[in-house]
VMD Tcl script that draws the C-alpha trace (Angstrom):
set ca {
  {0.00 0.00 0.00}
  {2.81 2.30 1.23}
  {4.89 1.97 -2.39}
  {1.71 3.11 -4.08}
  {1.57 6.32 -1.89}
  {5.15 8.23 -2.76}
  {5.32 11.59 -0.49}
  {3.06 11.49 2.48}
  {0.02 10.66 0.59}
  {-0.09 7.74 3.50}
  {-1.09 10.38 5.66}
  {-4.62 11.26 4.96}
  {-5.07 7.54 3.92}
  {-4.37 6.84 7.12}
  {-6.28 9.06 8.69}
  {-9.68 8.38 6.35}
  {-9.04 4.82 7.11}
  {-8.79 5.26 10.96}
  {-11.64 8.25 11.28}
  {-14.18 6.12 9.22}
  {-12.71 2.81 11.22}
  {-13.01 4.31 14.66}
  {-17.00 5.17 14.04}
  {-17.98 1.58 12.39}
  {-16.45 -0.07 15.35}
  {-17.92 2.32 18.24}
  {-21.25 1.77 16.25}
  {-21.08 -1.78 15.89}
  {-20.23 -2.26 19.62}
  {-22.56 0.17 21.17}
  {-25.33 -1.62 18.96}
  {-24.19 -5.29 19.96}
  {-23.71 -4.20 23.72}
  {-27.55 -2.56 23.46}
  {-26.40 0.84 24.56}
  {-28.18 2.64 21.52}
  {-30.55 1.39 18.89}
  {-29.41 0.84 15.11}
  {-30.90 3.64 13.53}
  {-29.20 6.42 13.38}
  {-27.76 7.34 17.03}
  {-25.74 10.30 17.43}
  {-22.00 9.85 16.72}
  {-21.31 10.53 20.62}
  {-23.70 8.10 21.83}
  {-21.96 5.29 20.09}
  {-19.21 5.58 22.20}
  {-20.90 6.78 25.93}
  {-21.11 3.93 27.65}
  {-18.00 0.94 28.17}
  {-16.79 -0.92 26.56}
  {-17.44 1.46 23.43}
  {-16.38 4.79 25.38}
  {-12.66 3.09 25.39}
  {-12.49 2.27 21.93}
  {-14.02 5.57 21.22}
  {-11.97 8.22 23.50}
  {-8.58 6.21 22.03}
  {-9.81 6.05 18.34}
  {-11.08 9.92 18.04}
  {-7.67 11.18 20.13}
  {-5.38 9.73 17.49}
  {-7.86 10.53 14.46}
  {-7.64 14.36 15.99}
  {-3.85 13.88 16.01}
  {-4.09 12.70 12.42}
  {-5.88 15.20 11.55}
  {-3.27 17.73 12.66}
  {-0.59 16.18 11.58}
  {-2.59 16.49 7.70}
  {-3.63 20.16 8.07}
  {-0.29 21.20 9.02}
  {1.40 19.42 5.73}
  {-1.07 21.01 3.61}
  {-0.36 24.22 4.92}
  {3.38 23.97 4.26}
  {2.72 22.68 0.97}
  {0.88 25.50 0.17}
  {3.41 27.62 1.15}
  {6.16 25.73 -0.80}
  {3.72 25.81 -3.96}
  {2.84 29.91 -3.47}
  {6.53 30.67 -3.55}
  {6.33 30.01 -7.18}
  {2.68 30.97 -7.67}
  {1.52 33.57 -5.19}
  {-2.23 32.28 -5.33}
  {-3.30 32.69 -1.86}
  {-1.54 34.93 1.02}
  {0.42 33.43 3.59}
  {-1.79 35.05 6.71}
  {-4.90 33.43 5.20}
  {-3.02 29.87 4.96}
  {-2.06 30.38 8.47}
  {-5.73 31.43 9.51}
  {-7.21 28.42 7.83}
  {-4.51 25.77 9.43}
  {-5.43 27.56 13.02}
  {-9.32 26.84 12.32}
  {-8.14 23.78 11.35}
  {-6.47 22.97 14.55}
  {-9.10 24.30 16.75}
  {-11.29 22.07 15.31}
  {-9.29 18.88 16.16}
  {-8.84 20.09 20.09}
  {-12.58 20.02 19.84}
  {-12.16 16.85 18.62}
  {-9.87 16.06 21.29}
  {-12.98 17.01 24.00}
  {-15.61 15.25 22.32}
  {-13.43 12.04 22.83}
  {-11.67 13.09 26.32}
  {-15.21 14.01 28.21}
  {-18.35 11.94 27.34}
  {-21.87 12.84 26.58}
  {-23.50 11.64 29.58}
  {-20.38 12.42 32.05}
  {-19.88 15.88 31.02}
  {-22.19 16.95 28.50}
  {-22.26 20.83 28.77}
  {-18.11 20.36 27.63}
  {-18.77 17.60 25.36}
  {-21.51 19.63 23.18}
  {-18.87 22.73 23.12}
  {-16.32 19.94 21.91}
  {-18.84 19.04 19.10}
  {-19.49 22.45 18.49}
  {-16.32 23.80 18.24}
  {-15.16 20.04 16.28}
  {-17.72 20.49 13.55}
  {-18.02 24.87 13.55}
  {-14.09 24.79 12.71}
  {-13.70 22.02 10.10}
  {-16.51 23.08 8.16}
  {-15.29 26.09 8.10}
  {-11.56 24.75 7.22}
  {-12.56 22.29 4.24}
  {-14.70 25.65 3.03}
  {-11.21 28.11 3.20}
  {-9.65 24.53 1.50}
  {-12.44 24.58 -0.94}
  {-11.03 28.45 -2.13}
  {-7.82 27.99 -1.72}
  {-7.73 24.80 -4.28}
  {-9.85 27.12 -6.74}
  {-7.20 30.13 -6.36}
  {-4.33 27.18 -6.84}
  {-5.97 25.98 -10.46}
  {-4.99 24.88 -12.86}
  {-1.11 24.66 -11.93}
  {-1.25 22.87 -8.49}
  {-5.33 21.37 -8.80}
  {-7.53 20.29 -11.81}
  {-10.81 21.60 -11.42}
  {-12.68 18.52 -11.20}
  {-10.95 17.98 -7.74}
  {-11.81 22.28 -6.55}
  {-15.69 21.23 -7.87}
  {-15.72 17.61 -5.91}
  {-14.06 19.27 -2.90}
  {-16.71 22.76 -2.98}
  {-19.57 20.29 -3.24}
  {-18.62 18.30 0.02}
  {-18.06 21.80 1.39}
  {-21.12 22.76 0.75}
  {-23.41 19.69 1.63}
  {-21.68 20.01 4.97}
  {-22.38 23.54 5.42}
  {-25.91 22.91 4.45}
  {-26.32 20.05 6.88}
  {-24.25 21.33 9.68}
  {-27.20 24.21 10.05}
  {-29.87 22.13 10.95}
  {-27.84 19.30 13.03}
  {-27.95 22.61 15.74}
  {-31.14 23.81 14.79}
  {-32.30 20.77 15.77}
  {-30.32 19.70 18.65}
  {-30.93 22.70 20.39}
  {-34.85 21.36 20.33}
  {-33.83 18.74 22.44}
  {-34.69 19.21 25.77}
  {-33.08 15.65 27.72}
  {-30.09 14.24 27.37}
  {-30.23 10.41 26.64}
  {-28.49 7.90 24.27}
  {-31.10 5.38 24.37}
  {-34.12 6.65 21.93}
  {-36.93 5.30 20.90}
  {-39.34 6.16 17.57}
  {-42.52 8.04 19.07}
  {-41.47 9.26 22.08}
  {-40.82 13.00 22.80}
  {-38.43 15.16 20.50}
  {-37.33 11.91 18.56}
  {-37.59 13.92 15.45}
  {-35.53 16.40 16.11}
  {-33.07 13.61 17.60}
  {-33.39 11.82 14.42}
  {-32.97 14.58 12.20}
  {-29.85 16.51 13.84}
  {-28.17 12.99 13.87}
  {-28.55 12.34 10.14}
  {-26.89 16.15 9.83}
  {-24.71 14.91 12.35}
  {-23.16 11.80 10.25}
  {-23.57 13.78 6.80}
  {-20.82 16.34 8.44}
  {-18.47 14.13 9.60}
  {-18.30 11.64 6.14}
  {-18.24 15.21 4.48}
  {-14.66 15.58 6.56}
  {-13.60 11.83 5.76}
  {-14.11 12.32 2.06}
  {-12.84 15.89 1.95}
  {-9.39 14.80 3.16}
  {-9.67 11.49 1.11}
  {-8.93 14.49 -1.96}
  {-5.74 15.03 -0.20}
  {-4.17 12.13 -1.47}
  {-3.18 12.89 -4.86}
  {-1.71 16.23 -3.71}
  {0.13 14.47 -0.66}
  {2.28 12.47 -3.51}
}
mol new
graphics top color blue
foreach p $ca { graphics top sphere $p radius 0.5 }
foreach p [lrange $ca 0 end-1] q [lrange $ca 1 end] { graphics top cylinder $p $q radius 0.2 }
display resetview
């Protein structure tokens, strides 16, 4: 796999592969263990209770140091490719790579403090986690169209504004309708009170975050 990746194009594999690994498995725990019915639980509650919550907290820790460890090579590729080019100023790749990072220390709390435990610092975690990297893969979105057609093809800027976008669109309503929720639970049920909303902001909720996964699976070819 590695000899087919030349650069550090291994390095968002890795992380797609371990991000979309470390929710399956929470998932597929939490659902055998009982802890939250199949369809369509929050992220968070698929790893609340143990054994889940361990495989959870230690999955979503690395996949946030991952995550930094990608953001900050784009950003000095970016600034090894504007050298040359001068398609994007240096302040505003250093703005997007600090959004960027913010967003993986809220990744960080979403793993460190669970829903249930803590949940006034675990929904700031979430916010904070899914605020910054839709705003990051957005400023990413721009800065590959400012980079074309020397350093992007423009297939790659439109595939990368359109997962932008979805995730924008759906990251609106996953708080609209959160913020309807008046309990705090992991165990729902159809029919009973503010399931909808539950339902709803958790569909948002997993649109976002395989909006992430596939945004930095576009890395790859640029990594090389």
């Amino acid at each position: 796999m590695l000899c087919c990746m030349p650069g550090v194009a291994f390095v968002p594999a890795l992380l797609v592969c371990w991000s979309s690994a470390a929710f399956i498995i929470s998932y597929v725990i939490a659902v055998l263990a009982g802890h939250v019915e199949p369809f369509v639980p929050y992220i968070s509650d698929t790893g609340t209770k143990p054994p889940e919550s361990g495989v959870f907290g230690f999955m979503i820790n690395i996949s946030a140091l991952l995550a930094s460890i990608t953001m900050y090579i784009r950003y000095l590729l970016i600034e090894k490719q504007n050298e040359s080019s001068h398609f994007v100023r240096s302040s505003c790749n250093m703005f997007t790579l600090c959004v960027g990072l913010m967003g993986c220390t809220g990744m960080g709390i979403v793993a460190t403090f669970q829903e249930l435990a803590v949940p006034s610092v675990h929904d700031i975690g979430a916010l904070v986690a899914f605020g910054s990297g839709v705003v990051y893969i957005t400023l990413q979105s721009i800065i590959s169209y400012k980079s074309c057609p020397r350093w992007n093809t423009y297939f790659v800027c439109h595939i990368r504004m359109a997962i932008s976008v979805i995730s924008c669109i759906a990251f609106i309503p996953m708080i609209v309708f959160a913020s309807k929720i008046s309990m705090t639970k992991i165990d729902w049920t159809p029919g009973e009170k503010d399931y909808t909303y539950h339902f709803m902001s958790a569909i948002c909720e997993w649109t976002v975050a395989f909006g992430f996964i596939f945004f930095f699976l576009t890395f790859i070819r640029d990594f090389q």
